[in-house]
N, C-alpha and C positions, 0 to 999 in steps of 0.2 A: 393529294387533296390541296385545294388552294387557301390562301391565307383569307379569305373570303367567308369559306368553309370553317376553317378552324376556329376564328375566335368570334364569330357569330353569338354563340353564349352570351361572353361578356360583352359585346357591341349589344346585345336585348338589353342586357340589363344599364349601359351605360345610357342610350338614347334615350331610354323612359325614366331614370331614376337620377338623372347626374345631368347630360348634354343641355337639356331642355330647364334647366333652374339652376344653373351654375353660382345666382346671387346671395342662394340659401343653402344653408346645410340642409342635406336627405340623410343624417344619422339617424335610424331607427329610432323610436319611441318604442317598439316594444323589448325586452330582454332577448340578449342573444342567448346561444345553447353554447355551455363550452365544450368544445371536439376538437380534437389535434390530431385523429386516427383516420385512415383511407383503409377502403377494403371493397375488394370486386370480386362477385362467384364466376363462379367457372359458368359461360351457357349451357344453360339446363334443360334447354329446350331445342333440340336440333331437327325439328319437324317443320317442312314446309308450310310457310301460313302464305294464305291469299292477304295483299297489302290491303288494306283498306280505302276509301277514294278520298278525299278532302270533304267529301259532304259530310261521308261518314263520320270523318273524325270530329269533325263540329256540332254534332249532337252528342258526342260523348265529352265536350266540354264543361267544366264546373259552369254553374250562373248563382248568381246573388242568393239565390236562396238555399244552395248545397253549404253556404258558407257562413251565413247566418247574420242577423242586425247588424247594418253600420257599414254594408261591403255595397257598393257599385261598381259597373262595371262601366271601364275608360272605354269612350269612343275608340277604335286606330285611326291613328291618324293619317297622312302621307307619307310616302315612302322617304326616308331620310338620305341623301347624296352628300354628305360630308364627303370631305377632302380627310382621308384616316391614311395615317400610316403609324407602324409599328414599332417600335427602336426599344434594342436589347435585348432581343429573343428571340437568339437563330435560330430555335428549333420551331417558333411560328414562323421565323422569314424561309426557311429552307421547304416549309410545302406550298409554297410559289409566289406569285408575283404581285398579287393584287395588297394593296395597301391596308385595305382594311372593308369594313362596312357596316352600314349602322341597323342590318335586319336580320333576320332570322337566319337558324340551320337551312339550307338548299337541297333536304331531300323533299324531292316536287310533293310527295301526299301531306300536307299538313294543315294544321287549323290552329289558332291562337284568341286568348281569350285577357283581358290586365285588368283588374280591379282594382280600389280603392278602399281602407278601410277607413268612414269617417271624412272622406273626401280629399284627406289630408295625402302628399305626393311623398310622405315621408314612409309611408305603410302601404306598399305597392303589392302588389301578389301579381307574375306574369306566368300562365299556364301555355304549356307547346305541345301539340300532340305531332309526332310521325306515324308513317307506318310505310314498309320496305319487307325486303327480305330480313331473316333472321342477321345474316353476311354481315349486309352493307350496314344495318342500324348498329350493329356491336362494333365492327371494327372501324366504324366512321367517330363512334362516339366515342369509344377508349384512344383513338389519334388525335380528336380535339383536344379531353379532359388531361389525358397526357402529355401536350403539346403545354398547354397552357400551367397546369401545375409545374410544369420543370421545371418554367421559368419564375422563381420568386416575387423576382423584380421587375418590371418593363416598364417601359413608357407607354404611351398613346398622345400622338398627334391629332389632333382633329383641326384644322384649318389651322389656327395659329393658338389655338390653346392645347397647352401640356398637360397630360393626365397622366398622374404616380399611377401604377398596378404594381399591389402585393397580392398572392395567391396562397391561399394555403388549403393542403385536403382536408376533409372533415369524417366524420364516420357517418355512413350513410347505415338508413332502414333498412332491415332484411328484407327487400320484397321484390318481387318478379324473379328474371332469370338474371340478371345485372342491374350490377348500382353504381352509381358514381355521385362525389359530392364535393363541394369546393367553398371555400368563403374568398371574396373577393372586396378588397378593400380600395378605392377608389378617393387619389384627394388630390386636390386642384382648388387652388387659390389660400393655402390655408385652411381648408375645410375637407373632411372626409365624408365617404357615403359606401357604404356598408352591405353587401350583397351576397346573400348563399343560393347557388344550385344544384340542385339536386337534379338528376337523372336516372329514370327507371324504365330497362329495357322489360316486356313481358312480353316474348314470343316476337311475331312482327309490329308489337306498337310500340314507342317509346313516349316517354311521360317526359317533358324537362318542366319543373316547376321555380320560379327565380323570384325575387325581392326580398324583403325582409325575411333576416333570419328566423323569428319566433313565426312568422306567419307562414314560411315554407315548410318547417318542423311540425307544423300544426295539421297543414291541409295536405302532403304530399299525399298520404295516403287513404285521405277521400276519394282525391284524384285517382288516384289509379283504379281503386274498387269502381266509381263509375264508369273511366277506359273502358275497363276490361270487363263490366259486368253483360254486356249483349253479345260475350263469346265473342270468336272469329269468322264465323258462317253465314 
């Protein structure tokens, strides 16, 4: 898997919450959760599921009013082409070549949805839906989150600005057939920005939900009940 693939996660969360307002602190406003613990079920589910198409997964997206008063929903914007490279984390540099990049996981079925709570860029909420074989979603996703947790410490280059990354696991919600979960601490210039995500595989869909930690902790698992509420048929 390429370095492209793997830290995609935190390239979501840096180009919407950090890249783009480098002038201001994006420290959360709301309360973080405190977790120091990491924990993954075993797949629970080893039946073939039909992948869903990208239409599909975009009506199973949260919208403004699954979230309640005070949440808009960010336009996307263009595709971001930074100059990224990685430095101090062999274990992102050793699954391959590519320097970095400022958009999404690369399995092709997906849909993505970023809100605002309040309008403010400091209380972000970024919803990701895939959908794949049972395979490829568990073991692409446990080589990212693991790629990236091992490393504590790394940098990030993005054209001529240096970005600190600390990582740490966090305890993820019992739900689907896998979980994964991360807090990611982000600071450049003096100034940190503050980022959890959580990931829930359920059969062939996956859920990544990223921004503020009290807001990820909050809505994960709306999300997912909507994902998954139209079955897989």
């Amino acid at each position: 898997m390429r370095v492209r693939v793997a830290i995609a996660l935190g390239f979501t969360a840096v180009s919407t919450l950090v890249l783009p307002a480098c002038s201001t602190s994006t420290s959360s406003t709301q309360p973080s959760p405190s977790s120091s613990a990491y924990s993954s079920s075993p797949a629970a589910s080893q039946q073939r599921e039909t992948p869903l198409t990208s239409a599909e997964l975009t009506t199973r997206l949260l919208d403004p009013s699954d979230l309640g008063s005070g949440f808009t929903r960010k336009p996307e914007g263009p595709a971001r082409h930074d100059d990224v490279a990685v430095l101090g984390c062999p274990a992102l540099n050793e699954m391959g070549g590519d320097a970095g990049t400022g958009g999404s996981l690369t399995f092709p079925r997906r849909a993505k949805a970023t809100f605002t709570y309040g309008g403010s860029s400091d209380s972000e909420l970024s919803e990701e839906l895939y959908s794949d074989t049972v395979a490829i979603l568990s073991d692409g996703t446990s080589r990212i989150f693991n790629a990236m947790t091992g490393c504590p410490k790394y940098q990030i280059l993005s054209g001529d600005t240096p970005i600190d990354v600390s990582t740490q696991k966090t305890t993820v919600p019992q739900l689907g057939d896998e979980q994964w979960s991360q807090l990611l601490t982000f600071s450049f210039g003096g100034r940190n920005s503050v980022v959890k995500q959580t990931a829930i595989r359920k059969g062939g869909l996956l859920l990544v939900v990223s921004g503020s930690p009290a807001l990820v902790g909050r809505h994960v698992a709306n999300a997912l009940a909507k994902a998954t509420a139209a079955g897989w048929h």
